[in-house]
N, C-alpha and C positions, 0 to 999 in steps of 0.2 A: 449600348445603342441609344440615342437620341430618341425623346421620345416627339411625335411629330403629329398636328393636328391639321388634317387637312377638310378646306370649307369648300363644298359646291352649293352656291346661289342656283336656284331653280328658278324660272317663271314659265308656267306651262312648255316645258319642253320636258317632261318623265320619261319620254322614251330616250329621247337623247343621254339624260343623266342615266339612267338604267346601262345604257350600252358603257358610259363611262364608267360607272362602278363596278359593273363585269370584265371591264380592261384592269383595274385595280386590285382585285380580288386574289392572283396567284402570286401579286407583289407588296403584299400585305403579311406577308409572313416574313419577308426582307427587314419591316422594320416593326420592332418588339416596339408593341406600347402605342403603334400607330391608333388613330381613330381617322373617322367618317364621316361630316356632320353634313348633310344636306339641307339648307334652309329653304324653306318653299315662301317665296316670297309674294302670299296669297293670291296664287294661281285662281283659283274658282275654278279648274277644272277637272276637277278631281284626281289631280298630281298627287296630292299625300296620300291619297287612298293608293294606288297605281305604284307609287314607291313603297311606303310599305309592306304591299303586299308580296314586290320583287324581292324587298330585303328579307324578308323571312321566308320566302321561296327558297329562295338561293341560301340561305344558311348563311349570311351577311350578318346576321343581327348582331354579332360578337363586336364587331369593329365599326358599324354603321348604322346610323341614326338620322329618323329625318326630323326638322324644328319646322314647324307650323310659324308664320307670323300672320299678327293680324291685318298687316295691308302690307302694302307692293310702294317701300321708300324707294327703291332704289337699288343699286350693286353695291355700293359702299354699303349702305345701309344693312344688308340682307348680310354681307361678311360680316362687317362688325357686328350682329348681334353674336355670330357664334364666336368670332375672336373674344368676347366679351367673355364669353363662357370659356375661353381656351387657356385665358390669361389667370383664370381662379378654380382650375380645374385644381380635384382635390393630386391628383400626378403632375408633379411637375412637366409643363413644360415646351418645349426646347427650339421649334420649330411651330411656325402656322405657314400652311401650305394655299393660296389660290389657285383652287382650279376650275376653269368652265365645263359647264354641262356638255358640251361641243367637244369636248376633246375625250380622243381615245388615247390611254399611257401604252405606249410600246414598252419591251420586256426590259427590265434594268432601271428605268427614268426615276422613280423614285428613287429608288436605293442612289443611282449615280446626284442624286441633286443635296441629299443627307451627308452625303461622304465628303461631296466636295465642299460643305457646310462646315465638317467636323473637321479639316485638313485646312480649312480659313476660317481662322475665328476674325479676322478684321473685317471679312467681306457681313453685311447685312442684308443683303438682297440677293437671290441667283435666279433666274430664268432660263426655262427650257427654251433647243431648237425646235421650232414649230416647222409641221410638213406641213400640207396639202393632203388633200384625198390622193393625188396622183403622186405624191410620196417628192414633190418639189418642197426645197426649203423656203420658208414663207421667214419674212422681216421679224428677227423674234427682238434683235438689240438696236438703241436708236439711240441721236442724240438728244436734247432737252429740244422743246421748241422754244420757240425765238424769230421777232421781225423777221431775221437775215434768212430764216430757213423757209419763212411762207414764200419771199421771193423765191429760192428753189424752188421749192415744192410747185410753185405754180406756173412757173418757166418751163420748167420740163428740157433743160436745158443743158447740156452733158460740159459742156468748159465751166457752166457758172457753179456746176456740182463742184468741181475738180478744185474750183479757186475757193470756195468756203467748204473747204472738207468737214470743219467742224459741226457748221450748219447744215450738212446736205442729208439730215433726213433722218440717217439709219445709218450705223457701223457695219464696214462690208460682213461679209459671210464669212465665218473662218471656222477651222476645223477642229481650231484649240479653246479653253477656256480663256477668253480675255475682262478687261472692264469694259462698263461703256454707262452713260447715263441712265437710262430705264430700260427695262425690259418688259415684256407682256403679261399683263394680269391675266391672260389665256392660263398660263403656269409657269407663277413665280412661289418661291420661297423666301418667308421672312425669321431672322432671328429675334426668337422674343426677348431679348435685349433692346433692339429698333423700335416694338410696339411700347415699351415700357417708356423710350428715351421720347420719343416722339407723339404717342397716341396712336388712335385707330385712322382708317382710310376716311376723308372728309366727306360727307353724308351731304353737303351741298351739292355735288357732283350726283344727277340722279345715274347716269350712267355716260363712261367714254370721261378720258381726262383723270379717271380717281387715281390710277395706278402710276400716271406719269407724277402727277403732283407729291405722291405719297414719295418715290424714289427719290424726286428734287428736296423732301422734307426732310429726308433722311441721310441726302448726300450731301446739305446744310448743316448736320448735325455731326457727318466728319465718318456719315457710313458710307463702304464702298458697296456698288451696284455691279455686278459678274452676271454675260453669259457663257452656260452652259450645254454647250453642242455635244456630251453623252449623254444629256437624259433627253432623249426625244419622244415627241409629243404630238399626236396629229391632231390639228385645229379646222374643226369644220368651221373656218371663218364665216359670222354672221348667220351662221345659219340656228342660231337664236333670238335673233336681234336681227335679220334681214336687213342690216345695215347697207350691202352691195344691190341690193337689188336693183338692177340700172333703171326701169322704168318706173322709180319711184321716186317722190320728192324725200330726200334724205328731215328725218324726227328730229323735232326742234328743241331736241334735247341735248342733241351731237352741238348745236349751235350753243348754248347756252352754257354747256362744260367747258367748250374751247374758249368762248367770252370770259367765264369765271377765271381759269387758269391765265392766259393772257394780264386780264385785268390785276388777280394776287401778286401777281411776280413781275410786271413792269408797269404796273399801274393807267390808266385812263391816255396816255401818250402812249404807252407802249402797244395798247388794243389799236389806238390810231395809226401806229407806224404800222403795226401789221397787217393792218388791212388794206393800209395803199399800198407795200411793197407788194400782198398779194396780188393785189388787182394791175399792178403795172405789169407782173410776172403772167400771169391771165392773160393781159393783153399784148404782152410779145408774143404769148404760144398759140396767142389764135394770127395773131398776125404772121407770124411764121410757117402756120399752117396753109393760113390763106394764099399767101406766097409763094408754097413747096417748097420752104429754105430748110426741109431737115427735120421741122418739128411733127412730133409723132403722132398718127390721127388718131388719136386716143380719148381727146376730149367728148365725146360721148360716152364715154362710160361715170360719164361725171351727173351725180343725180340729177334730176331736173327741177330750175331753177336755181340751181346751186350759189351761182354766184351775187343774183338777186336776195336771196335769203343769208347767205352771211354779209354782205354788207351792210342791208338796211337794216337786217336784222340788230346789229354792232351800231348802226345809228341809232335807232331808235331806242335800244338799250340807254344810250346815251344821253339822248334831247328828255327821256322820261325820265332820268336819273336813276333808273334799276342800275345798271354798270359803279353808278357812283356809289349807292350800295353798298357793291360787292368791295370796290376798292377801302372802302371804309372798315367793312369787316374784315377783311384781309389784315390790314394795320391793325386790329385788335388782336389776331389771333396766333 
């Protein structure tokens, strides 16, 4: 049996990782050799105390561990110190697992995500189906972004979906294991073959964007990317990260990972093309709306100020030279 290291990033949500760990606990005997690293990615609130004292409540401590850092890098950051540790562990091995504090593992999802690991040595990446609280399949498999998909994505527009299938988002929902470009660092699995060939998750990225880029770095390198819809996984989406919260202006951190990743991979024109295709796609769905030609009145639940802060935000990236920056480091890296 595969021996398999799985990392949960904590930042003050203990309770959350707690209720995770406890979903994990009676599928921990499914894989010989597993371990547990929880990194507290210096909560200040007294998280490591709070976790430790669950793990050895619970008679956890065999398989589970929690690592202290001294500040809050980041989601990359906070995995790669333990992947760090996962890559020179004195056991081989074989498998590093991302999982969020937010999700609880239904019964089987490890074991099913290991197996279909061990029965595909070509694939490098698998990801779980993600539910909902209310037990709805949540977008676990997508395509790469790219210009051509902001225009979808901001059109909200069901022919223009259908005419750039490749673009439009997210590979539908199916019942089988298929490929598809990235999957959800909610809960993915990587073969330590991928971290060897490629490195760790980029630590630029403080959070949002690490997991797409890491997939595209590794689908570069000639690894395939697989979801898998038997190991299921419920995702309390955001509800770490309050990313949904509708009445709130979306963290200008979400803006600055989508700038980075844009800029690495089609450089300083490619961040430009995407941002007008957005905004033209923007302005058909409100003008659509306005209209009642179809378009879905869904635009409010779009953070506020949303489309003020990625555009000017991506300009002024720009006219200051931070964007040019990143394009620069990218070509190094």
């Amino acid at each position: 049996m595969a021996n398999t290291w799985i990392v949960i990033v904590n930042y003050r949500t203990a309770a959350l990782t707690i209720d995770c760990l406890r979903s994990l606990s009676p599928q921990v005997a499914d894989l010989v050799g597993a371990r547990i690293v929880v990194v507290d990615n210096a909560s200040g609130d007294g998280s490591v105390d709070k976790l430790n004292v669950a793990i050895e409540r619970e008679g956890w401590s065999a398989w589970a561990q929690v690592v202290p850092l001294a500040r809050n890098g980041g989601f990359a950051f906070g995995n790669n110190a333990s992947i760090r540790m996962a890559m020179i562990a004195i056991e081989p091995v074989d498998y590093v697992m991302l999982l969020n504090p937010d999700t609880v593992i239904r019964p089987g999802a490890l074991k099913a995500l290991v197996d279909f690991m061990d029965t595909h040595p070509d694939v490098g990446i698998a990801g779980s189906q993600l539910e909902n609280a209310n037990g709805g399949v949540e977008r676990s498999s997508h395509t790469f972004p790219s210009p051509l998909n902001e225009l979808n994505g901001a059109a909200r527009l069901g022919v223009l979906s259908r005419l750039l299938r490749r673009d439009a988002g997210a590979s539908p929902s199916q019942t089988i294991a298929h490929p598809c470009d990235w999957v959800s660092g909610a809960s993915m699995i990587i073969r330590r073959e991928v971290i060897h060939d490629i490195g760790p998750l980029d630590e630029k990225y403080f959070l949002y964007f690490e997991e797409v880029d890491f997939c595209l770095r590794a689908h570069l390198a000639g690894w395939q990317c697989w979801y898998v819809p038997g190991s299921k996984v419920m995702h309390l989406e955001g509800a770490s990260t309050n990313i949904h919260a509708k009445v709130k202006r979306r963290a200008s951190y979400w803006y600055d990972s989508r700038r980075r990743f844009f800029v690495k991979y089609y450089g300083i024109l490619g961040l430009v093309a995407a941002d007008l295709l957005w905004a033209i796609g923007r302005v058909s769905f409100l003008l659509r709306r306005a209209l009642y030609l179809g378009a879905r009145n869904d635009g409010n639940s779009d953070p506020k100020w949303f489309m003020f802060d990625l555009l000017w935000g991506d300009l002024r990236a720009i006219l200051s030279g931070q964007a040019w920056s990143i394009s620069h480091a990218g070509q190094e890296s």
